[in-house]
C-alpha positions as CSV (number, residue, x, y, z in Angstrom):
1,X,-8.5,37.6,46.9
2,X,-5.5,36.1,44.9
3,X,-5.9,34.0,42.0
4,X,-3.0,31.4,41.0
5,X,-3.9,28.1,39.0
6,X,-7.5,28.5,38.6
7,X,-7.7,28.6,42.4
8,X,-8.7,31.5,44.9
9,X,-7.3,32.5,48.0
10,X,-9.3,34.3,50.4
11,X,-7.4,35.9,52.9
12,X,-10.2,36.9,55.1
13,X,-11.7,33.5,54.7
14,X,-8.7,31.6,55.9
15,X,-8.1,34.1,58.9
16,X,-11.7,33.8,60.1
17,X,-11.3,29.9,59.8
18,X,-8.1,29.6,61.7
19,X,-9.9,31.9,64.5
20,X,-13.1,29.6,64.8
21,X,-10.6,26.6,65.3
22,X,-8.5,28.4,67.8
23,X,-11.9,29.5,69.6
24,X,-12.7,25.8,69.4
25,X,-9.6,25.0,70.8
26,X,-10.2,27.7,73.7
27,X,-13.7,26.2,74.2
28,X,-12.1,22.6,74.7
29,X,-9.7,23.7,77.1
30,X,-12.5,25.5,79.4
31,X,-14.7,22.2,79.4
32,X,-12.1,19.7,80.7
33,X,-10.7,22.5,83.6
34,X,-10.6,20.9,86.7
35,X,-13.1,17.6,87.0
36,X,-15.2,17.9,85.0
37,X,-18.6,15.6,84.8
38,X,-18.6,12.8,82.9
39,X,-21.1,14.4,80.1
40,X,-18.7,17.4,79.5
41,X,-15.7,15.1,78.6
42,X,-17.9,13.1,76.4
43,X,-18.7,16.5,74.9
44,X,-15.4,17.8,74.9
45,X,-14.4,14.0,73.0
46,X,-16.8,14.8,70.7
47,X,-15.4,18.3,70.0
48,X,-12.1,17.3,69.6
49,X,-12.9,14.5,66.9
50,X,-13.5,17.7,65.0
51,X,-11.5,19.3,65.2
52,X,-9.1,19.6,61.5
53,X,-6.3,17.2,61.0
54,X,-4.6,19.5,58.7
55,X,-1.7,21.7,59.4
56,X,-3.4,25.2,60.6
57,X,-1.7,28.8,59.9
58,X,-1.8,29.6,63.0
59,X,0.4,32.9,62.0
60,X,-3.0,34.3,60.7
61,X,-4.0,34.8,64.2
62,X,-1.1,36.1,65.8
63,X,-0.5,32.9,67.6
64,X,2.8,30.6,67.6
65,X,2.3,27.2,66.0
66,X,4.2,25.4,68.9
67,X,2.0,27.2,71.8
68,X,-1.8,26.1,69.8
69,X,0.2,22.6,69.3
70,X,0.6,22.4,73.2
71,X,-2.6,23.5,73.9
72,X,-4.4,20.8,72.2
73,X,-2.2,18.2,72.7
74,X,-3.2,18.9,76.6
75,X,-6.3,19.0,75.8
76,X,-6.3,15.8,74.3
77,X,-3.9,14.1,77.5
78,X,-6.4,15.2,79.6
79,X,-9.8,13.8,77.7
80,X,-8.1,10.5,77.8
81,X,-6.8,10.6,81.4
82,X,-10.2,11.4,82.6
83,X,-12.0,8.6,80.2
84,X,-9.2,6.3,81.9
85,X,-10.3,7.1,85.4
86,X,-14.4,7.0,84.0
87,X,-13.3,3.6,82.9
88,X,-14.0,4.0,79.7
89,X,-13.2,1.2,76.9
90,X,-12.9,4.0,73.7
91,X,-10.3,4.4,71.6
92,X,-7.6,6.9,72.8
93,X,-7.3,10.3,70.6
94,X,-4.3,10.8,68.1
95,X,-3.3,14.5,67.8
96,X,-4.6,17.4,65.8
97,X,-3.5,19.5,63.2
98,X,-1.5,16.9,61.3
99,X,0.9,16.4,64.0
100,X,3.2,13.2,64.2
């Protein structure tokens, strides 16, 4: 654990983190596959809305920071598409991570 400015780093900490968001991530993707009902994409709404709005390290994981970006922004494109077709009147989501 480094120490700089009265703060800690914990490496192991911050690699176990960025792997429960990526297995979030994962998680997400496998409950909109195909057509899903419409209690699974409420779910999977839900999930996402949790998902961090900070920028991740993804590098902690071994996995490129464009590739995790894609995947949830597909996520998200298809959470909305489907509460389009449901007709439903909520908000569309923003993107995650911290991405503009």
């Amino acid at each position: 654990m480094a120490q700089k400015c009265g703060l800690a780093y914990d490496a192991e900490a911050a690699k176990h983190g960025v792997e429960k968001v990526w297995d979030q991530l994962k998680h997400l993707e496998a409950l909109v596959a195909g057509e899903p009902a419409p209690d699974k994409v409420h779910e999977a709404a839900k999930l996402y809305r949790e998902l961090p709005s900070y920028q991740i390290n993804w590098s902690l994981v071994g996995v490129n920071e464009a590739d995790a970006q894609k995947k949830a922004d597909d996520v998200r494109d298809k959470i909305n598409s489907l509460n389009q077709k449901a007709g439903a009147n909520s908000i569309p989501l923003g993107r995650a991570f911290g991405a503009h």
